[in-house]
C-alpha positions in Angstrom: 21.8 -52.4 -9.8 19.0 -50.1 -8.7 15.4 -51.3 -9.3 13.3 -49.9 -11.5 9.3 -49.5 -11.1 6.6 -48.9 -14.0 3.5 -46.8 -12.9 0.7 -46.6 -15.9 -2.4 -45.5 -14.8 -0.3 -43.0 -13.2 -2.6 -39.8 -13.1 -4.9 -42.2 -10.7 -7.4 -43.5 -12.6 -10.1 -45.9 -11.4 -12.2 -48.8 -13.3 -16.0 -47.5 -12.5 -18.3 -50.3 -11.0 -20.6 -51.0 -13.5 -24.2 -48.8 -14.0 -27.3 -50.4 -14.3 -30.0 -49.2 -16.2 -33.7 -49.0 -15.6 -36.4 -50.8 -17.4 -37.3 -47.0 -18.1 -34.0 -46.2 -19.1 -33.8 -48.8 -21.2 -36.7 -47.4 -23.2 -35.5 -43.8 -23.6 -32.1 -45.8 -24.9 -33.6 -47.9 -27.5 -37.0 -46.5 -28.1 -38.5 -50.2 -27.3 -39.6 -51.6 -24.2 -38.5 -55.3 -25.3 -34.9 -54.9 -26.4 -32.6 -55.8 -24.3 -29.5 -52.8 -23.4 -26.3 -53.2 -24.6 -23.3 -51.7 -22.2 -20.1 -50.2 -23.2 -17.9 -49.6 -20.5 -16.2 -46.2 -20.6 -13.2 -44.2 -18.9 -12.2 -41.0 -18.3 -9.3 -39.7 -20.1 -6.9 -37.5 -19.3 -4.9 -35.1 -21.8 -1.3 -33.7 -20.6 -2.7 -30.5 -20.9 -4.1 -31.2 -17.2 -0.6 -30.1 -16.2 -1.2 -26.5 -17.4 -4.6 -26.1 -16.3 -3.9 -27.3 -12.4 -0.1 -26.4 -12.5 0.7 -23.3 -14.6 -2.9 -21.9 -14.1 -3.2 -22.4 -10.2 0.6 -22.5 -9.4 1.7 -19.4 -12.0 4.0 -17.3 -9.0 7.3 -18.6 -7.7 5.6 -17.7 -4.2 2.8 -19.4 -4.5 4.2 -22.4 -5.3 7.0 -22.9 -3.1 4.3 -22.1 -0.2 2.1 -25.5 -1.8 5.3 -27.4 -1.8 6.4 -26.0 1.5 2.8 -27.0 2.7 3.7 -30.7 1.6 6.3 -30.7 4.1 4.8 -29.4 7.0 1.7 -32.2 6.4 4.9 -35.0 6.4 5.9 -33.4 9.9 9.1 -31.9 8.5 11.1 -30.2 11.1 13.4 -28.5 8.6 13.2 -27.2 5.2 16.0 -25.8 3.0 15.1 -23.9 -0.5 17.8 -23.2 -2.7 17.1 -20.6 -5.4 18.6 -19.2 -8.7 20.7 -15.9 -8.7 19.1 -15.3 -12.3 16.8 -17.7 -14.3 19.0 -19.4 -17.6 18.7 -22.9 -19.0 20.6 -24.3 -16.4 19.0 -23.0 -13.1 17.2 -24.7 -11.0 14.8 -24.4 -7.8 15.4 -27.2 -5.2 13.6 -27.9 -2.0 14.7 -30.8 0.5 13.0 -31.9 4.0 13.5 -34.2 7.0 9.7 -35.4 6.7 9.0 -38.8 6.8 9.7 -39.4 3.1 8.0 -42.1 0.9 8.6 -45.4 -0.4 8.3 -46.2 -4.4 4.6 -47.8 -3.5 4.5 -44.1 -1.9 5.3 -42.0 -5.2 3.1 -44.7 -7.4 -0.1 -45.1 -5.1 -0.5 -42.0 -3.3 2.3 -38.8 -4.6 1.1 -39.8 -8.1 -2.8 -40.0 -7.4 -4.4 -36.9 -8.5 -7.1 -35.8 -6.4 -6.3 -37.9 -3.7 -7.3 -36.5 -0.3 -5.0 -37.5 2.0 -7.1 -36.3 5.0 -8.9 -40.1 4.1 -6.2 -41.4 5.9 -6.7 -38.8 9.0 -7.4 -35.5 10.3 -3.9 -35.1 11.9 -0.7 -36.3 10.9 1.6 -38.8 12.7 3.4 -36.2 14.4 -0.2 -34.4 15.4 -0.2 -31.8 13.1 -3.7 -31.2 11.1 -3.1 -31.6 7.8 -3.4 -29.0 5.0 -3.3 -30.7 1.6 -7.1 -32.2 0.8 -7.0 -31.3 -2.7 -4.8 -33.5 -4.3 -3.2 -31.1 -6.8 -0.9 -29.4 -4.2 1.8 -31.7 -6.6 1.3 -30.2 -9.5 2.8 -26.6 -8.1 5.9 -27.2 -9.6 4.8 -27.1 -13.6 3.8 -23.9 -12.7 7.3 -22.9 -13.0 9.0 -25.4 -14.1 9.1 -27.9 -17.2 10.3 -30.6 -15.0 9.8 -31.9 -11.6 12.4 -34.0 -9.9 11.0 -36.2 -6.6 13.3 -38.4 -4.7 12.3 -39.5 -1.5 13.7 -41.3 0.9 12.6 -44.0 3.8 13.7 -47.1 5.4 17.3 -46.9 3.7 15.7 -47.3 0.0 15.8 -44.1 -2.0 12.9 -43.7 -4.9 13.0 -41.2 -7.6 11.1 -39.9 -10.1 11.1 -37.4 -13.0 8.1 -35.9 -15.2 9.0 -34.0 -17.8 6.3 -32.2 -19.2 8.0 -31.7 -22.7 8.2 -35.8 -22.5 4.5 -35.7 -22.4 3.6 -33.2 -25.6 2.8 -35.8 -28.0 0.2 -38.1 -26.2 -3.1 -38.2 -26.5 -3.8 -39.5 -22.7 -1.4 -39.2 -19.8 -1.7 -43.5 -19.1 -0.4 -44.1 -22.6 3.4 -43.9 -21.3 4.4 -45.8 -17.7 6.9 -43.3 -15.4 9.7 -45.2 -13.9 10.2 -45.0 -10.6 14.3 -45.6 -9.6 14.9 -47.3 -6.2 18.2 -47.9 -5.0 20.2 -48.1 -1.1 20.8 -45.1 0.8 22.2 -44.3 3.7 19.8 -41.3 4.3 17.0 -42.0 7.0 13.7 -40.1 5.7 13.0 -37.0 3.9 12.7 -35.3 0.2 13.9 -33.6 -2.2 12.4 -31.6 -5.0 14.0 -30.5 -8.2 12.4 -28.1 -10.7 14.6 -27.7 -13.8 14.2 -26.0 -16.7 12.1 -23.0 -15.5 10.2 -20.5 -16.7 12.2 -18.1 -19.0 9.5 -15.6 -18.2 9.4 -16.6 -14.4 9.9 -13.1 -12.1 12.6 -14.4 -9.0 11.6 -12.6 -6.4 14.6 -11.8 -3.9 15.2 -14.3 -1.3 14.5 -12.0 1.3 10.7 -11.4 0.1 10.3 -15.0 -0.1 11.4 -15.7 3.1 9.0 -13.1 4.7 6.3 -14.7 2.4 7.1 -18.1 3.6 7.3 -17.1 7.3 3.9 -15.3 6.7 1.7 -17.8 5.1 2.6 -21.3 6.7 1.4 -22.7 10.2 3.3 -21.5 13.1 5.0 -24.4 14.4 8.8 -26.2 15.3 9.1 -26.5 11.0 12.3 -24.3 10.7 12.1 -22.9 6.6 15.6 -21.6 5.6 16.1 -19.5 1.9 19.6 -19.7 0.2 21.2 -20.4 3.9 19.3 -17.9 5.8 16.1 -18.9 8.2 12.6 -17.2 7.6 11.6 -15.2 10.5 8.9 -12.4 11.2 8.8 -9.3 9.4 9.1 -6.6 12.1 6.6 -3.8 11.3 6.6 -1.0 13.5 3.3 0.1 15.4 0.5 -0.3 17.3 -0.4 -4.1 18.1 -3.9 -5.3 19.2 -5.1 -9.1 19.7 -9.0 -9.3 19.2 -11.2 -12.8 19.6 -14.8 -12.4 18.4 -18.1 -14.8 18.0 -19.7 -14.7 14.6 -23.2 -15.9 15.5 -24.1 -18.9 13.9 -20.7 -19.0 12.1 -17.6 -19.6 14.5 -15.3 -17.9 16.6 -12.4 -16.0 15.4 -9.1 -14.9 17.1 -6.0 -12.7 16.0 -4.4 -9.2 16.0 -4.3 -6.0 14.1 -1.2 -3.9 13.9 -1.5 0.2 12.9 1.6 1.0 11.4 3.3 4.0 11.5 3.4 4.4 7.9 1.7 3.2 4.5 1.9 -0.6 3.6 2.2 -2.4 0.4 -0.5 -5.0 1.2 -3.0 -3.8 4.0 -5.8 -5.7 5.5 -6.3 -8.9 7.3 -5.3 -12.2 6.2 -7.1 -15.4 6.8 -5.4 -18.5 8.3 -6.8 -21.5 8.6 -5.1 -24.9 9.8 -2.2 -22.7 10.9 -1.9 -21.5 7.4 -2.9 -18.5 5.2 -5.3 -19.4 2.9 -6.6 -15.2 1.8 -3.6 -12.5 1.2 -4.5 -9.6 3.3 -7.5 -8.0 2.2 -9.3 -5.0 3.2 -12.9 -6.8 2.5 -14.3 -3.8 0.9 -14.0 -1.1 2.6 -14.3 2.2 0.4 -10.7 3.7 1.8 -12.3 7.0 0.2 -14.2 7.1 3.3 -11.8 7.4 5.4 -8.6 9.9 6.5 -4.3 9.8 7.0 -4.5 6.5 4.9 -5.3 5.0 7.8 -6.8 1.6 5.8 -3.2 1.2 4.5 -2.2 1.3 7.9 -3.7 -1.9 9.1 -2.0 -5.6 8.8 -2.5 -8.3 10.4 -4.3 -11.5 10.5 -7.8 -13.6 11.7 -8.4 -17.0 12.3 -11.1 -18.7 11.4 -10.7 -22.3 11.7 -14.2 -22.9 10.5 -13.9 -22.9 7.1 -11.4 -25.9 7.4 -12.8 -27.2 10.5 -11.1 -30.5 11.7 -14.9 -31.7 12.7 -15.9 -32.1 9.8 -14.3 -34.9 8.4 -13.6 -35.7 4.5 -16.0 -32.6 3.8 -13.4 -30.4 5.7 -11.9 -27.6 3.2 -14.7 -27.9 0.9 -15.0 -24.0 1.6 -11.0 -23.1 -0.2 -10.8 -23.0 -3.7 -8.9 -25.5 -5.4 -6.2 -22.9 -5.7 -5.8 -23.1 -1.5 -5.7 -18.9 -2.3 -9.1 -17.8 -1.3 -12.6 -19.3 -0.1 -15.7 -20.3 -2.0 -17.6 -16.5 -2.4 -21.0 -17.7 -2.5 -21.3 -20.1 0.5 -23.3 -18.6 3.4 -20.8 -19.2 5.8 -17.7 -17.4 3.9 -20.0 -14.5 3.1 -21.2 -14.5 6.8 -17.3 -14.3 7.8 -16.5 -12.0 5.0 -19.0 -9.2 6.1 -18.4 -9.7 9.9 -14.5 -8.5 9.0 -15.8 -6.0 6.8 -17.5 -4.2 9.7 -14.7 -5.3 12.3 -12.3 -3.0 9.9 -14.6 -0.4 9.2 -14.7 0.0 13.4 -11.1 -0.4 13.3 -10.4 2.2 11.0 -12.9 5.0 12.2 -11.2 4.4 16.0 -7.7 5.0 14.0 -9.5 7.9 12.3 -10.9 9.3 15.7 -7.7 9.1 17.4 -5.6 10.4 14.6 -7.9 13.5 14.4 -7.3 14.5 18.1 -3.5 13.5 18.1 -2.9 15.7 14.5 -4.8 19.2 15.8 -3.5 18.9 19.3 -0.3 18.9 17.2 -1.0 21.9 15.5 -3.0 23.8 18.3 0.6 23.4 20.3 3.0 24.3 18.0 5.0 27.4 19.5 4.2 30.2 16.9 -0.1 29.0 17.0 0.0 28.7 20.8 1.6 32.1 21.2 -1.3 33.8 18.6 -4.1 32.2 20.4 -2.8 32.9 23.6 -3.0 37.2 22.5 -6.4 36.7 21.7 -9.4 37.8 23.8 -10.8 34.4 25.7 -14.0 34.1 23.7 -12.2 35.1 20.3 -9.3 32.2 21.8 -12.6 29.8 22.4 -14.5 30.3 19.1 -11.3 30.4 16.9 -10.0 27.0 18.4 -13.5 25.2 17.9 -13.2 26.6 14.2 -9.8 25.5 13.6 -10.7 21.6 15.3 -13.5 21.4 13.0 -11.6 22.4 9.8 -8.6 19.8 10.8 -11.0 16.9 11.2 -11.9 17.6 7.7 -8.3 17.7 6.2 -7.9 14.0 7.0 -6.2 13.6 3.7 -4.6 16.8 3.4 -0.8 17.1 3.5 0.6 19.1 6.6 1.9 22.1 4.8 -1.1 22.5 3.0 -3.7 22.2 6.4 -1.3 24.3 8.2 -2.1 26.8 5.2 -5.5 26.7 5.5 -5.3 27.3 9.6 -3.1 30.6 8.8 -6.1 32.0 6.8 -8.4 31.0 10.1 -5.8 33.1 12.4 -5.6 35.5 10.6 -9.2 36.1 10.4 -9.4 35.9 13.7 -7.0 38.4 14.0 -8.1 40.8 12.2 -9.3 44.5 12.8 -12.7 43.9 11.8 -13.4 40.9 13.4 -12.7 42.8 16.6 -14.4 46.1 15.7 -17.6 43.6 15.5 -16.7 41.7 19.1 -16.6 45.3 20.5 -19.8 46.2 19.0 -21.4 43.3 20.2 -19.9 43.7 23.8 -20.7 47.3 23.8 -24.5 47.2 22.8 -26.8 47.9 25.4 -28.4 44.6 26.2 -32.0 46.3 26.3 -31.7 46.6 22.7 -32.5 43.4 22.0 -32.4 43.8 18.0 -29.0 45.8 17.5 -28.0 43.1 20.0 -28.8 40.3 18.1 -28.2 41.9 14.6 -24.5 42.0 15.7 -24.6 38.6 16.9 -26.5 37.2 14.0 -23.2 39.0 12.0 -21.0 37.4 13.7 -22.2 33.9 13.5 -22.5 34.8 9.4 -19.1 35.6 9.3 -17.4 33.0 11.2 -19.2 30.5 8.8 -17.6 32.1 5.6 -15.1 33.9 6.7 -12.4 31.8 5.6 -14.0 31.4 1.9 -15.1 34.8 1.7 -11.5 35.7 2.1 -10.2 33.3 -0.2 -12.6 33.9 -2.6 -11.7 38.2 -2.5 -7.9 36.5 -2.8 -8.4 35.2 -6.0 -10.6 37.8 -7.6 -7.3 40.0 -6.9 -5.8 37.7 -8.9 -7.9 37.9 -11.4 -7.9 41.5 -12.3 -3.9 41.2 -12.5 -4.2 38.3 -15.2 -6.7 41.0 -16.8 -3.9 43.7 -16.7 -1.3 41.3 -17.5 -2.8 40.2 -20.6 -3.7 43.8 -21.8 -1.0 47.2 -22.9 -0.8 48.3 -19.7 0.9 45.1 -18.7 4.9 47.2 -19.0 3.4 49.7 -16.5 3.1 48.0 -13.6 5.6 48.1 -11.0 6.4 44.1 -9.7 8.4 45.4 -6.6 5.9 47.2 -4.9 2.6 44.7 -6.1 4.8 42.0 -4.5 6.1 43.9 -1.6 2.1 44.7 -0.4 0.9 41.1 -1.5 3.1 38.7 0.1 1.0 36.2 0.1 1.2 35.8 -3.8 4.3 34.4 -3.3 3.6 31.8 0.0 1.4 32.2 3.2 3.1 33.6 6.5 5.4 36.0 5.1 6.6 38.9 6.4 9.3 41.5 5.7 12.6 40.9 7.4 12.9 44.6 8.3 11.5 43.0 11.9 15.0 41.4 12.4 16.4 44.6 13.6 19.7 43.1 14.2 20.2 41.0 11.0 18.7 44.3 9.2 22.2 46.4 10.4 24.7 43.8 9.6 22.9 43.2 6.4 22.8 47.2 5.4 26.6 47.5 6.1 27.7 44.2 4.2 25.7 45.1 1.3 26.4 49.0 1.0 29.8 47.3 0.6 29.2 44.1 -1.4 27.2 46.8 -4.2 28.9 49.9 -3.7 29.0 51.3 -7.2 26.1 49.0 -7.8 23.1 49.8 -5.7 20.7 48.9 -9.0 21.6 45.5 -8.9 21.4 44.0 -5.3 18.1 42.2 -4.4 15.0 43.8 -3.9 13.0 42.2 -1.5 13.3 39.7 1.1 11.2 37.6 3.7 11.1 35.6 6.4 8.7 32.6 7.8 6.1 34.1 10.3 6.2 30.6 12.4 9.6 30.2 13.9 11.5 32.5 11.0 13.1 29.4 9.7 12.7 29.9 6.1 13.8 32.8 3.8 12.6 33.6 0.4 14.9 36.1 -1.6 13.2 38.4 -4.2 15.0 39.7 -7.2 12.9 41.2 -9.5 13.7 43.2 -13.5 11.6 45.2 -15.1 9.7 43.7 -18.0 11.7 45.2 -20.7 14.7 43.4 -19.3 15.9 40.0 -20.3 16.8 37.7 -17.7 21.0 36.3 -18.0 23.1 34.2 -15.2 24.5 37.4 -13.9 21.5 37.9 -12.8 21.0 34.6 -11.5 24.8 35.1 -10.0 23.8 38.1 -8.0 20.6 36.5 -6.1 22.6 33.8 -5.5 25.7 35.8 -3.9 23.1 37.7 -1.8 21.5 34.1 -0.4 24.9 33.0 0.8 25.7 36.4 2.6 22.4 36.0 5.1 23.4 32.3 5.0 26.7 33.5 6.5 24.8 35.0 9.2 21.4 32.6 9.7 22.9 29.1 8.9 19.8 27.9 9.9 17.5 29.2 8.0 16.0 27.8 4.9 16.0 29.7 1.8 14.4 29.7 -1.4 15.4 32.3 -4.3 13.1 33.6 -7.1 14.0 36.0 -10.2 11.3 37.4 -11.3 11.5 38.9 -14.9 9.5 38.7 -18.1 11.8 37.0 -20.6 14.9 34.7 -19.5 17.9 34.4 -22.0 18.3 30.3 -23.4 21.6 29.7 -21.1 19.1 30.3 -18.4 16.5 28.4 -18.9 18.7 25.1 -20.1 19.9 25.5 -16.4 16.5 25.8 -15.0 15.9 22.6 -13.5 19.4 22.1 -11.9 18.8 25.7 -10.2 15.2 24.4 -8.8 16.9 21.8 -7.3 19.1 23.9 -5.6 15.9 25.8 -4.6 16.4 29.2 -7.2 13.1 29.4 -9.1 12.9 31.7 -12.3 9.0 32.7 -12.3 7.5 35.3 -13.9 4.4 37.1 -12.7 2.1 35.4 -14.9 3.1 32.4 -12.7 3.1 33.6 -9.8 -0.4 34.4 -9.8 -1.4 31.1 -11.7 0.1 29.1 -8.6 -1.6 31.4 -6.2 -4.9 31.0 -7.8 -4.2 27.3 -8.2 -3.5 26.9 -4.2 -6.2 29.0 -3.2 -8.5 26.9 -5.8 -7.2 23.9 -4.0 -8.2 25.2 -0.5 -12.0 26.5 -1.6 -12.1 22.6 -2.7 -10.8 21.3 0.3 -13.6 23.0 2.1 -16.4 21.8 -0.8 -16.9 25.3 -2.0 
């Protein structure tokens, strides 16, 4: 029959020595210098509640407590640890964690795993197997009634197995957790050291994250070492980010030295920053320290992961005092000690070099990108060298300002520059200047002076002409005269209403003749219905946009819609490689039309009319005068 051990007293309290009192004392206490003191001893109590406040209130993630129990196991030099978790959370699931540690005896669970607040470090810096040991607080324990109603240990050593269960529930009606003894079952067992941990009746409102998350969490925040963690039957191994990696080491003075490595990824991450491990183990989630990401282009903050550590703030020299720097919570460091703020501003400036290097770099890979691409590098390349020298400089500058700017839309804004550049006045003026006689020093410099004026504001100046064009339609648009206008031709002379780098595909001399036959026959009889205007990309010509517009009196119906679209797959017949976008421009669009609106967006047909036209052009061109803080 299996032996059975009471524990009262179980939450580790200890008798006080007893306090003696000053004469002086003795007078504040009784007002009189003559009578004598009388003492009452007293105790510290402790209410169940003490669960909640160091379990559910330190412990309250799934992650975050299997890493404190996981901890447990690597300080009992555990070489293996399997966690078994829940598909879903119902009355009957259950969390379960078992190692190969060394285990613990019942005189274990009773003095020591039942102690709160012990610090085991008391006992040694390292364990038996050498490892340093993580758990100081004495509350590591508790993790599981952060999830969990009740905790299950059975532990085994020396061929005698000891269990014990705490049930919180069990616990509701005391006063004081000493007022009821927990039983501590010991019986044979084959089994040579290790533990197991049960957590039953779990959180309804517990979130169970996937097993693979929780293995990359595991694998992320405990020591590096021969402890092999396996989740539902798989191991834990690195996540594999793809990027740059960089090792660093670095002296904080009067702090410590620091090692680790930074990765920049190629793309975006959930949780940026550095972590902090100490003893092996993370102690701070990744963190960017502060630094205003505003500041900053490409998102190049949420780029960088990795870790630093700083063994420091849980140096092994220090004794019982080591870890006095971690919160209680082992998930962050005490803010206001010298040292951590020391550490916490040194990172903050390591990043902020970091990043700016990543900026730098970024900067020079991004406009070399754009100064190469084929259809730039050819329009440069007709340019006169010193209108090739000065529009280059102008277009570097403007890219390293666009750090946040999406690629269409910088590429945008460097059309506008070449096309300045390009234009008849600009070279008028250049002509001018190379012309004047150089003894007349003020025409001379008056035509400089010009052209430093305009290659400041060209770009803006133009914009800003762009959307007081704009303008004056919205003011005929909105007024009588609003049936008069003719949409083909306003369109047809102001492409760029529509999109930048458009041009008429009348320069595709071949496509033009096959397209002219096909449709005399495709509309013969019907000339007054086939589309009226269509362009092509001025890059590579890989996109299309189709044109189809009706006069203003005329209401919009899917035979309309029909037609654009039977005209789109005729040039696809012909240019499968080209991307095309259709628009039907009208003023009013029957109701089967516009229920089908957003199915023939997706299938890139837009029905716009030219009241929104111009509103997106204004709103684009808005966008770029912002961009350029004007």
């Amino acid at each position: 029959m299996p032996d059975t051990i009471s524990v009262c007293g179980s939450m580790g309290t200890r008798v006080p020595e007893r306090y003696d009192m000053s004469d002086s004392d003795a007078t504040i206490a009784t007002g009189s210098a003559v009578a004598a003191p009388e003492l009452k001893p007293a105790f510290f109590r402790f209410s169940p509640r003490i669960l909640d406040h160091l379990g559910v209130a330190a412990y309250n993630s799934l992650q975050k407590c299997l890493s404190e129990l996981a901890a447990n196991a690597y300080d009992a030099d555990a070489t293996e640890l399997t966690i078994t978790l829940p598909d879903t959370i119902d009355e009957s699931a259950s969390i379960e964690l078992m190692d190969n540690g060394v285990g613990m005896s019942a005189e274990d669970i009773a003095g020591k795993f039942l102690f709160i607040g012990r610090n085991k470090r008391e006992e040694g810096q390292r364990s038996i197997g050498g490892r340093l040991i993580i758990g100081s607080k004495g509350i590591g324990k508790l993790a599981g009634f952060g999830v969990a109603a009740v905790v299950e240990v059975m532990s085994w050593r020396d061929g005698i197995l000891s269990t014990v269960t705490i049930d919180r529930d069990s616990l509701e009606d005391l006063e004081t957790l000493t007022e009821r003894p927990l039983n501590i079952l010991k019986s044979p067992t084959e089994l040579s050291h290790g533990t197991k941990i049960r957590l039953l009746k779990l959180n309804k409102d517990l979130h169970l994250p996937s097993a693979d998350s929780t293995r990359r969490h595991l694998y992320k925040t405990l020591p590096k070492s021969n402890l092999k963690v396996i989740v539902n039957d798989v191991e834990c191994t690195a996540e594999d980010i793809p990027g740059e990696k960089h090792a660093f080491s670095a002296a904080i003075e009067d702090v410590g030295d620091v090692t680790g490595f930074y990765i920049v990824a190629n793309a975006r991450q959930p949780y940026p920053g550095l972590a902090v491990r100490v003893r092996g183990r993370v102690v701070k989630e990744p963190s960017l320290f502060g630094v205003d990401t505003r500041a900053h282009g490409f998102f190049t903050a949420e780029k960088i992961v990795g870790e630093v550590s700083a063994e420091f703030l849980d140096a092994e020299d220090d004794g019982l005092h080591a870890g006095d720097l971690i919160n209680t919570t082992r998930d962050g460091f005490l803010e206001d000690s010298p040292i951590v703020k020391k550490f916490d501003e040194w990172a903050q400036e390591f990043l902020k070099k970091v990043i700016q290097g990543v900026d730098e770099s970024e900067t020079s890979r991004r406009t070399d990108a754009f100064l190469n691409r084929p259809a730039v590098r050819e329009r440069l390349d007709r340019m006169p060298a010193h209108i090739r020298s000065t529009a280059t400089k102008v277009v570097r500058g403007i890219l390293a300002k666009l750090k946040n700017v999406a690629e269409e839309e910088a590429a945008e804004l460097i059309e506008w520059v070449l096309r300045y550049y390009e234009s008849n006045v600009l070279r008028e003026l250049m002509r001018a200047i190379i012309a004047a006689d150089v003894t007349d020093a003020e025409k001379l410099g008056g035509l400089i002076r010009e052209w430093g004026l305009k290659q400041v504001n060209s770009v803006v100046d133009i914009i800003k002409t762009q959307i007081d064009i704009i303008e004056k339609l919205e003011q005929v648009l909105g007024s009588n005269k609003a049936l008069e206008i003719d949409v083909h031709a306003l369109i047809e002379s102001n492409l760029w209403l529509i999109r930048e780098g458009l041009e008429l595909w009348s320069s595709d001399k071949p496509l033009k003749r096959v397209l002219e036959d096909k449709i005399n026959e495709i509309y013969k009889g019907r000339e007054n219905i086939r589309p009226d205007l269509i362009c092509r990309s001025r890059n590579e010509g890989n996109e299309a946009v189709i044109m189809e517009f009706k006069r203003p009196k005329e209401t919009i119906v899917m035979t309309h819609v029909t037609q654009a679209l039977e005209y789109e797959a005729l040039i696809k017949k012909h240019r499968p490689n080209i991307s095309f976008t259709t628009f039907v421009v009208g003023r009013e669009y029957d109701s089967s039309v516009l229920a089908a609106r957003e199915k023939l967006q997706g299938a890139s047909l837009h029905l716009w009319s030219l009241q929104e036209i111009l509103q997106r052009a204004r709103m684009r061109f808005e966008e770029i005068l912002k961009i350029l803080g004007r």
